[in-house]
N, C-alpha and C positions, 0 to 999 in steps of 0.2 A: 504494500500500500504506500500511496505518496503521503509524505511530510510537507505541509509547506511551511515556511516560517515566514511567517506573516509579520511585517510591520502597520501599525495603526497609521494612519492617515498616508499611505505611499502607494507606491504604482503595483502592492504583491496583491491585491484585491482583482487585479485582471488574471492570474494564476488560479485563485478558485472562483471566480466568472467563467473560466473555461473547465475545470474540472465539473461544473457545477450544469453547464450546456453539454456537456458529454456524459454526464449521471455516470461520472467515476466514482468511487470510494479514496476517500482521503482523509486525511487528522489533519489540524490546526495547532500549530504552537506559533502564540501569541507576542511578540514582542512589544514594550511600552517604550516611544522615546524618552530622553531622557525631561525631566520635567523641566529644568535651566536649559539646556542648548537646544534642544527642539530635537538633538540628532539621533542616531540609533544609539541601539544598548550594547556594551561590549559583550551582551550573553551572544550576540550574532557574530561574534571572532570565532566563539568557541566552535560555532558548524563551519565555516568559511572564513579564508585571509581576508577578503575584501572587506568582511561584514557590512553587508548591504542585501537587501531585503529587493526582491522574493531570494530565498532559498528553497529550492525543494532539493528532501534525500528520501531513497526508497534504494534500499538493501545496501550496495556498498556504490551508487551512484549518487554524488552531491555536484546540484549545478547551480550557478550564481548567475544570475542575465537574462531579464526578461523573455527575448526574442527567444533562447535555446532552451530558456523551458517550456516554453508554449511547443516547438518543435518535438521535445522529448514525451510531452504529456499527448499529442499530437498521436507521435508512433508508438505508444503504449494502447489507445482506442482503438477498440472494434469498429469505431464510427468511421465514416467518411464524410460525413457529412458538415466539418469547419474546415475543410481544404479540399480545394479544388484538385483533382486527379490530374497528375504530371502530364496529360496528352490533353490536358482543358485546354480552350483557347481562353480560360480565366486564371490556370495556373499562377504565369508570372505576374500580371497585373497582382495576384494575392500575393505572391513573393513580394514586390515592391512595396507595397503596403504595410506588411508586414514588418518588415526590418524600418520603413520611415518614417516611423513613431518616433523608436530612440535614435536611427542615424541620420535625418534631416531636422525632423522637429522639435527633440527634444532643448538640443544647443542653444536657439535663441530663447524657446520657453523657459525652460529652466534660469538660463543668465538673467532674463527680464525680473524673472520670481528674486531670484538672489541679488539684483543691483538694486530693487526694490526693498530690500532689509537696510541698508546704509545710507547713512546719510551723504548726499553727492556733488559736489559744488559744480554748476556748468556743465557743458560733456564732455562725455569721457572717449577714447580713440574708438572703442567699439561702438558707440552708441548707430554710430548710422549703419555700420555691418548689421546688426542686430535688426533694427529697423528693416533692414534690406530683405535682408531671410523671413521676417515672421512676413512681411509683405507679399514675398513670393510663394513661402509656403501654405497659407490662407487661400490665396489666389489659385493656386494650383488644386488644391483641396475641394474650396468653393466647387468651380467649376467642375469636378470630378462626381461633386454629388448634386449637381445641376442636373447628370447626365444618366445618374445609375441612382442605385437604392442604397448598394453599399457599395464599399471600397475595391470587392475582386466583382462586379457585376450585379446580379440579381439576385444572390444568397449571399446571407449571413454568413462571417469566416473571422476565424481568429484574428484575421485582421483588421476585425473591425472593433477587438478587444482592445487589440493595440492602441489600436488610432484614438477610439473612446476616452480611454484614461490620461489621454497624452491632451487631447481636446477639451477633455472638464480642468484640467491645469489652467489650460492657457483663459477659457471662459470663463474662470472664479477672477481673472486678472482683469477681465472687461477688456479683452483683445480683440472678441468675435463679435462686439457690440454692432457692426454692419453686414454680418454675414449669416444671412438668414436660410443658404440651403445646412450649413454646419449646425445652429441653433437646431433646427425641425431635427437634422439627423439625431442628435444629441439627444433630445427631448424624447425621439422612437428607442435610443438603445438604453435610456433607462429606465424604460417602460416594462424590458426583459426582466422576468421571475429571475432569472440565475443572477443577474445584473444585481437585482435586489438583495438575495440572499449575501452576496460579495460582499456589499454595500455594506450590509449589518453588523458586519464584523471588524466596522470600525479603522 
């Protein structure tokens, strides 16, 4: 059975979103930030170096990184049904998707969230790179669900797990305040039961 180790308020709630749309069996261990830094607990050193949350272990496999544990919980299911079959002509569109959660959009979301904790005098040399990306990345997104329902086409797929939790970052910031096919999507993927159940745990 999979372990996730869960951090409260972070991106491991997309890890049991998907075990949860795949009706796998799994345990939950909990981890609390720290109440002063906001940051994780060093109990997450003890399963992994990086300690950074998701963590899942199941027998003597322990993996750290969103994208490869959605892969791994992925080829552990009897389902077919959150990935597009390698001869789809939806495949790679899910591939892309997939992975540009954390390797397009997380960079400037994230940065924005973090230059937004300090105090800043004027701009700084990133500011307009930053700007640049969340620009293009929106825009490109937009348009994508101008087009389709989700992110690999016309089914649901893990990556629209991805994309979900990388998207309610950047909307708690009031980034998406003009993008109304993202908002609609947004508002449909946490309408999902399994969406819900993640959600609850904090």
């Amino acid at each position: 059975m999979i372990t996730v180790h869960h951090l409260k308020k972070s991106r491991s709630k997309r890890v049991i979103w998907l075990l949860e749309e795949l009706e796998m069996p799994y345990e939950i261990v909990t981890h609390d930030r720290d109440p002063k830094t906001n940051l994780a607990p060093a109990s997450l050193r003890a399963i992994h170096p990086l300690a950074k949350s998701p963590i899942i272990v199941e027998d003597d496999v322990i993996i750290c990184e969103s994208g490869a544990i959605m892969e791994y919980v992925l080829n552990q299911s009897s389902s077919d049904l959150l990935r597009p079959t390698i001869t789809s002509k939806d495949y790679y569109q899910y591939l892309e998707w997939l992975h540009f959660a954390e390797g397009s959009l997380a960079l400037p979301v994230i940065s924005t969230l973090l230059m937004r904790m300090e105090t800043r005098d004027g701009n700084c040399p990133l500011d307009h790179y930053i700007a640049k990306e969340l620009s293009l990345d929106f825009s490109y997104i937009e348009q994508t669900l101008a087009q389709q329902p989700y992110f690999a086409g016309d089914n649901f797929t893990a990556a629209d797990i991805m994309m979900t939790i990388m998207l309610e970052i950047a909307n708690s910031m009031n980034l998406l305040d003009d993008k109304t096919n993202i908002k609609e999507y947004l508002a449909k993927m946490q309408k999902r039961k399994a969406y819900q159940i993640a959600v609850s745990h904090g």
